[in-house]
C-alpha positions in Angstrom: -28.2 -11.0 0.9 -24.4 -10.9 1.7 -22.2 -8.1 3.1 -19.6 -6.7 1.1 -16.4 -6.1 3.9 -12.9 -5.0 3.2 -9.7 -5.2 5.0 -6.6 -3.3 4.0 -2.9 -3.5 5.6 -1.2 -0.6 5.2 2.5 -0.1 5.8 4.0 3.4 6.9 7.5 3.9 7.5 6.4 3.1 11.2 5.1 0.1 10.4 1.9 -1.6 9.2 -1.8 0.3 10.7 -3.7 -2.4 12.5 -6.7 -1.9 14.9 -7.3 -3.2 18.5 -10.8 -4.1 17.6 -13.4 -2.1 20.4 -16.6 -4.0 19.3 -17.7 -7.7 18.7 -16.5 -9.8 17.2 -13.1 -9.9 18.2 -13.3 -7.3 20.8 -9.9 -6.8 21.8 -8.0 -8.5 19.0 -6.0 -6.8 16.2 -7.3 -7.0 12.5 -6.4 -4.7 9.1 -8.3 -1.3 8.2 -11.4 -1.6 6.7 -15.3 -2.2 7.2 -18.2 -2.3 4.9 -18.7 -1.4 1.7 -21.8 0.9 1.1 -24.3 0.0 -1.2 -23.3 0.8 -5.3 -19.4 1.8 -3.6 -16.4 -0.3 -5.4 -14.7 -2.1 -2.9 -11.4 0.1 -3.5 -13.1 3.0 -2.9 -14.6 1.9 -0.1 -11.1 0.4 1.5 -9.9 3.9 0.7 -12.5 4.8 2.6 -12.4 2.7 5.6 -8.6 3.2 6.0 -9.3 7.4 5.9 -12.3 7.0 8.9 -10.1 4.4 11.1 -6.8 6.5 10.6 -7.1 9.7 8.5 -4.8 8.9 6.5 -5.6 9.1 2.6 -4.7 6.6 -0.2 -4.6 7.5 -3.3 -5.9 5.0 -5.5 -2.8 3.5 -7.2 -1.5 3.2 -3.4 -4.3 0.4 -2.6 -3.2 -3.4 -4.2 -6.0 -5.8 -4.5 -4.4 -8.7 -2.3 -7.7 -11.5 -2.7 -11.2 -12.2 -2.1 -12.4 -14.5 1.1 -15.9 -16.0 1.2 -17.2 -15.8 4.4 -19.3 -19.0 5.6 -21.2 -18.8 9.3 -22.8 -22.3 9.9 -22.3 -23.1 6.2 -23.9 -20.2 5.3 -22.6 -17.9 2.8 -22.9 -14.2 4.8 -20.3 -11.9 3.1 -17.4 -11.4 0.6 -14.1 -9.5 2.5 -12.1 -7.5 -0.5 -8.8 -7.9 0.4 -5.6 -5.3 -0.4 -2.5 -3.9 0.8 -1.2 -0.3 0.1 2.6 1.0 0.9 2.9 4.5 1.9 5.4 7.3 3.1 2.6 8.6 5.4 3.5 7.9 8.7 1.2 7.1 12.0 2.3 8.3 15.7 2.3 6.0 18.4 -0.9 4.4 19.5 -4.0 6.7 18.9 -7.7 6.1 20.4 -10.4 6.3 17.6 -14.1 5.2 17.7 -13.6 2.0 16.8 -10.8 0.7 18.9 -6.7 1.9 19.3 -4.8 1.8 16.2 -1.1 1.5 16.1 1.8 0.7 13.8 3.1 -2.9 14.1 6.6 -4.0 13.0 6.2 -7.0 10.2 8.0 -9.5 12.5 5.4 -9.5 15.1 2.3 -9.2 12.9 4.3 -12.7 11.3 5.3 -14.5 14.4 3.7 -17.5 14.6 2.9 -17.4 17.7 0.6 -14.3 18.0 -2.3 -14.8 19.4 -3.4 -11.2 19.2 -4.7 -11.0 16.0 -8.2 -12.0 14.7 -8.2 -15.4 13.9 -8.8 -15.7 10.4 -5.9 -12.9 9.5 -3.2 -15.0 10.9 -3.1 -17.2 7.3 -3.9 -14.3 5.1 -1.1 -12.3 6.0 1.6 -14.1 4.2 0.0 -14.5 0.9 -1.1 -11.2 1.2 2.5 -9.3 2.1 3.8 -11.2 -0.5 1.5 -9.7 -3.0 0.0 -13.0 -3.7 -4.0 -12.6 -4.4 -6.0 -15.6 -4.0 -9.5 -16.2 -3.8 -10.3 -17.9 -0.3 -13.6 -19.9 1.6 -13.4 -19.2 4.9 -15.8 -21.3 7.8 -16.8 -20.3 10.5 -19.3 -22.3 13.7 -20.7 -19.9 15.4 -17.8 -16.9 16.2 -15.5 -19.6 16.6 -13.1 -19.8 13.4 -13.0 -23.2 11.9 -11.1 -23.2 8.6 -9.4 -21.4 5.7 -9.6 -23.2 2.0 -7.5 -21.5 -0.9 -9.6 -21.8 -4.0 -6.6 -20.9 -6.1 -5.9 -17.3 -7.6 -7.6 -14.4 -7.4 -7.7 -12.1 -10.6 
């Protein structure tokens, strides 16, 4: 059976919400909002969800953009679908906070884009163009073990 994940990127007038990750995998890396999607919940909902829990801030639902759909492979197995999206609000987030699940912060666009970042988790480095450009496209991506191999673009998402 696979997991249904999301991850959102929201941008405040501070900048866009990401999340120093507390817990494997990626302990210590920075990734998008989000988390699982609870059994019979729509993947918006539970993005909406996931992006209240990790930062308390509330989406309404025309705020969340569906931005694609990866297929998660582990050893060529398929574990999980990650709903992607993006949401713009006027909300804003203060300075660095402390949650349960790891330091979330505001992030200016240029660093989250700089190509050489290496402190984001590996497989959102090549989704964040696409996705901040509002382009949704369906995605495979492999992983071998925890290591990140490869992301293929199957073509558009609708």
């Amino acid at each position: 059976m696979t997991k249904a994940l999301t991850v959102v990127l929201v941008e405040t007038l501070t900048g866009i919400i990401l999340i120093n990750r507390r817990k494997p995998p990626y302990r210590g890396l920075w990734n998008g909002l989000g988390g699982k999607v609870e059994p019979g919940e729509h993947p918006a909902a539970g993005a909406r969800r996931e992006v209240a829990e990790e930062s308390g801030i509330q989406l309404a639902p025309g705020e969340l953009t569906p931005a694609g759909l990866v297929h998660w492979h582990v050893d060529g197995a398929l574990l999980g679908d990650l709903y992607l999206y993006t949401a713009q609000t006027e909300r804003t987030l203060a300075g660095p906070q402390q949650t349960r699940e790891g330091i979330i912060a505001p992030m200016p666009r240029d660093w989250l884009l700089a190509p050489d970042n290496l402190g984001l988790v590996p497989d959102l480095q090549p989704l964040l163009t696409p996705m901040l450009a509002g382009e949704a496209r369906e995605y495979d991506s492999w992983f071998v073990g925890d290591r990140f191999d490869r992301l293929e673009v199957l073509g558009p998402w609708a």
